[in-house]
C-alpha positions as CSV (number, residue, x, y, z in Angstrom):
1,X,37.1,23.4,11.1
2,X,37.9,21.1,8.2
3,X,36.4,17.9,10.1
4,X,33.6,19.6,10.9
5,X,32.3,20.4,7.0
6,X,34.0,16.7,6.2
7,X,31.7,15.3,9.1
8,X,28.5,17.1,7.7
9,X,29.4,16.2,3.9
10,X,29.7,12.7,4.9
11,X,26.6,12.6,6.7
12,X,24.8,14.0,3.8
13,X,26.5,12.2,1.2
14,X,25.3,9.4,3.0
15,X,21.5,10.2,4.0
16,X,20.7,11.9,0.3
17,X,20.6,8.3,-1.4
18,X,18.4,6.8,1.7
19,X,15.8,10.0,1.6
20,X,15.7,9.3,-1.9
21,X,15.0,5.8,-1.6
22,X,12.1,5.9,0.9
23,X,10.5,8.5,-1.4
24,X,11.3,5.9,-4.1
25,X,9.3,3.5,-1.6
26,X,6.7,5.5,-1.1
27,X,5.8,5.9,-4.8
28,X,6.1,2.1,-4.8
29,X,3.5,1.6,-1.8
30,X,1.3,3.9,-3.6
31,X,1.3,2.2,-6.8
32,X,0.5,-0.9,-4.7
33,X,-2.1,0.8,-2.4
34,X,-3.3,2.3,-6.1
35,X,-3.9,-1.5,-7.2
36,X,-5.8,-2.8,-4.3
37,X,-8.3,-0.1,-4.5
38,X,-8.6,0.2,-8.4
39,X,-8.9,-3.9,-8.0
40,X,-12.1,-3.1,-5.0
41,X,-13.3,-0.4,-7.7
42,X,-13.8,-3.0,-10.1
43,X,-15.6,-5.1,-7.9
44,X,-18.0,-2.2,-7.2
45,X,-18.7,-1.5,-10.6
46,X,-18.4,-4.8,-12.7
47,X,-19.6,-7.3,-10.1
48,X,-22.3,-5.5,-8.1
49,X,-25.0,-6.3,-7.2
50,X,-24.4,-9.8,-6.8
51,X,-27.3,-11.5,-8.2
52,X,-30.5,-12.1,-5.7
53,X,-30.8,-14.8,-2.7
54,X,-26.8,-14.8,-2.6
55,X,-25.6,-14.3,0.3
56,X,-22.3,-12.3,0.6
57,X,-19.7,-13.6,3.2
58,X,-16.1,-13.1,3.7
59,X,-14.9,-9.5,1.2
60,X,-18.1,-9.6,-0.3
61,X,-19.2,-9.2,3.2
62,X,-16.9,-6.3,3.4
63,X,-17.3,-4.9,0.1
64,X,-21.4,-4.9,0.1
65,X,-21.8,-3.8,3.2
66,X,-23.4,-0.6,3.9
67,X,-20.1,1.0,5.4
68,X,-18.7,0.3,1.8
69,X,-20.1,3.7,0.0
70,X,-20.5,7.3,1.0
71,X,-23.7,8.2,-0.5
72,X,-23.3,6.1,-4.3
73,X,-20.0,6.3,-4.4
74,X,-17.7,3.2,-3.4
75,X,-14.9,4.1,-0.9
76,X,-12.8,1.9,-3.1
77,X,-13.2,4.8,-5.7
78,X,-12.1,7.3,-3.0
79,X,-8.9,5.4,-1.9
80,X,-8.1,4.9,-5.5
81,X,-8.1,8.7,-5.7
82,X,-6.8,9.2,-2.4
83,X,-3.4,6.9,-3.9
84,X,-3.2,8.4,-6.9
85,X,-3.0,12.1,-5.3
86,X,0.0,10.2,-2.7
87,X,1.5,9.1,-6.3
88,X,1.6,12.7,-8.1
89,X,2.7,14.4,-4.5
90,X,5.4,11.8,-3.8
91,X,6.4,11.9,-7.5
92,X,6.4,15.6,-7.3
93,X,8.1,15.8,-3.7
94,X,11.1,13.7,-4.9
95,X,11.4,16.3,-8.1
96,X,11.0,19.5,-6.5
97,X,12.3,18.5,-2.8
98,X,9.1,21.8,-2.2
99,X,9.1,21.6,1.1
100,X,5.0,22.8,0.6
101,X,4.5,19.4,-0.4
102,X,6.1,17.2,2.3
103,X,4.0,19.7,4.4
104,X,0.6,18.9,2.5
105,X,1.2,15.2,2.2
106,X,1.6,14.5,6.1
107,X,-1.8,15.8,7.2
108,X,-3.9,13.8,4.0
109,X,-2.0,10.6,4.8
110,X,-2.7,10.9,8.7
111,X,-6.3,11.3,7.4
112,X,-6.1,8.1,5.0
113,X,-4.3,6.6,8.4
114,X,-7.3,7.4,10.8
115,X,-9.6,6.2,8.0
116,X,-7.6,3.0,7.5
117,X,-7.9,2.0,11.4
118,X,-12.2,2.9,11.2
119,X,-12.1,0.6,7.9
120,X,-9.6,-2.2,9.5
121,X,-12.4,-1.2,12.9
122,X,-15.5,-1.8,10.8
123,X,-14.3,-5.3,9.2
124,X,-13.3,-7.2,12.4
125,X,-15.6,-5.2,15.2
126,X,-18.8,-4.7,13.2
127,X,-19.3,-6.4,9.7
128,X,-17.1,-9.6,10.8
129,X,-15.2,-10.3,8.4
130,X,-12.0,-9.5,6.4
131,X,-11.5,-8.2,3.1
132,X,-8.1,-8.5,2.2
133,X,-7.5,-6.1,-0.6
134,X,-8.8,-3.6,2.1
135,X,-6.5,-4.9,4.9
136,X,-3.4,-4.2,2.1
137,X,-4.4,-0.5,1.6
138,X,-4.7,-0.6,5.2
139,X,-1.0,-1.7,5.3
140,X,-0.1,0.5,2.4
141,X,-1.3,3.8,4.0
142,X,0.3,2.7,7.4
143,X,3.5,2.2,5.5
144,X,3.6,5.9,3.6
145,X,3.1,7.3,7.2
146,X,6.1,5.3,8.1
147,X,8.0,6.4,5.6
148,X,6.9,9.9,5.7
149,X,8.3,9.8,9.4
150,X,11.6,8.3,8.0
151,X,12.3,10.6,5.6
152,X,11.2,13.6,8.4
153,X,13.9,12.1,10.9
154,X,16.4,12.7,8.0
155,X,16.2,15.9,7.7
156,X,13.1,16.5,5.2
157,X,12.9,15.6,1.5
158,X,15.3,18.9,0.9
159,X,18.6,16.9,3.2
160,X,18.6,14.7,-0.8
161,X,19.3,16.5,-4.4
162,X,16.0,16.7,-6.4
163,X,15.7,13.5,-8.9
164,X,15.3,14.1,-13.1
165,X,11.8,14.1,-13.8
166,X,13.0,11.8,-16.8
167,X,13.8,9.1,-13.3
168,X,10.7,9.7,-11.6
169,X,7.6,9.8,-14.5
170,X,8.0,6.5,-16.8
171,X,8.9,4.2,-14.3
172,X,5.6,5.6,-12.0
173,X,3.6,5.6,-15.0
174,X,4.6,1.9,-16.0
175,X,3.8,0.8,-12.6
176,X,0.8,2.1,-12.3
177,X,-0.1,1.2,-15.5
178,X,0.6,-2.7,-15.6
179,X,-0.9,-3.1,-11.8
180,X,-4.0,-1.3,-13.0
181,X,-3.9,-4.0,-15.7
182,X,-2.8,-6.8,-13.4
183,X,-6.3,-5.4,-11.0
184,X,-8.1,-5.6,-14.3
185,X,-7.1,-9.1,-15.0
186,X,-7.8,-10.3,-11.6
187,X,-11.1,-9.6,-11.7
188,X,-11.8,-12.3,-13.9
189,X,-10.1,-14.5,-12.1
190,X,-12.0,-13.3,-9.0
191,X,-14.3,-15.8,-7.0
192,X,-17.3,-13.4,-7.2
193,X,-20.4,-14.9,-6.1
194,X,-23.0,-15.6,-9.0
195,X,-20.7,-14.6,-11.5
């Protein structure tokens, strides 16, 4: 009876750091999915409408096409709130271990999953061309799916010890922060048409 709990306290002692680190990564893909659309945002609010008898090709393509907006609002602005509610769920699942939360966050990133492959779709099928800060929140959202599913086969966020809030919260914050500001910057560096 003794190898058996030794056998299960290995086998957790072992998957807690990796459940933890794949949340870790998911916060990380997030932040990075967070830039690419707060970078698109930009572009929506700062650069458009690109100034008359230019035509768009390539992103622009992409990004002023009539796919790009629900109604006024860019999608770029939805995805950047779509990331930043994956960033205070991970952030939160990784603190809490709530199994609520690892239950809320699988359905809205299938949905940012199903909209990722209509968006990935609409750019080579329809518009014709690729915008590549889309194609890498494409990629990000396929990659929190992934890691969702990893950290599912393991047992659930609960098989790791919650993290200090004091862990999670600056480094997230700092993150986000300084990609928002590297997305910022790279806007004026940008090859915007007309600009």
């Amino acid at each position: 009876m003794g190898e058996i709990t030794t056998g299960t306290l290995e086998r957790t002692a072992t998957e807690t750091p990796l459940v933890n680190r794949l949340i870790g990564a998911f916060l990380a893909v997030a932040v990075v999915g967070w830039g690419a659309s707060i970078f698109l945002t930009a572009v929506h609010f700062w650069a458009l409408p690109l100034p008359s008898g230019i035509e768009p090709s390539g992103s622009m393509a992409v990004i002023t096409s009539q796919w790009a907006y629900i109604g006024p609002i860019p999608l770029a602005l939805l995805g950047a709130g779509y990331y930043l509610t994956m960033l205070v769920m991970g952030g939160l699942w990784l603190e809490t271990k709530d199994e609520r939360l690892e239950t809320l966050i699988i359905p809205i990133t299938v949905g940012g999953l199903f909209a990722s492959a209509y968006f990935v779709y609409l750019q080579l099928g329809v518009i014709g061309a690729i915008c590549p800060f889309c194609m890498i929140s494409a990629a990000a959202t396929t990659t929190l799916f992934g890691l969702e599913l990893g950290v599912k086969y393991l047992g659930g966020g609960a098989a790791a010890a919650a993290v200090s809030s004091h862990r999670i919260w600056p480094p997230v914050f700092v993150a986000t922060l300084a990609i928002t500001v590297l997305a910022m910057y790279g806007m004026t560096l940008a090859p915007i048409p007309g600009a």
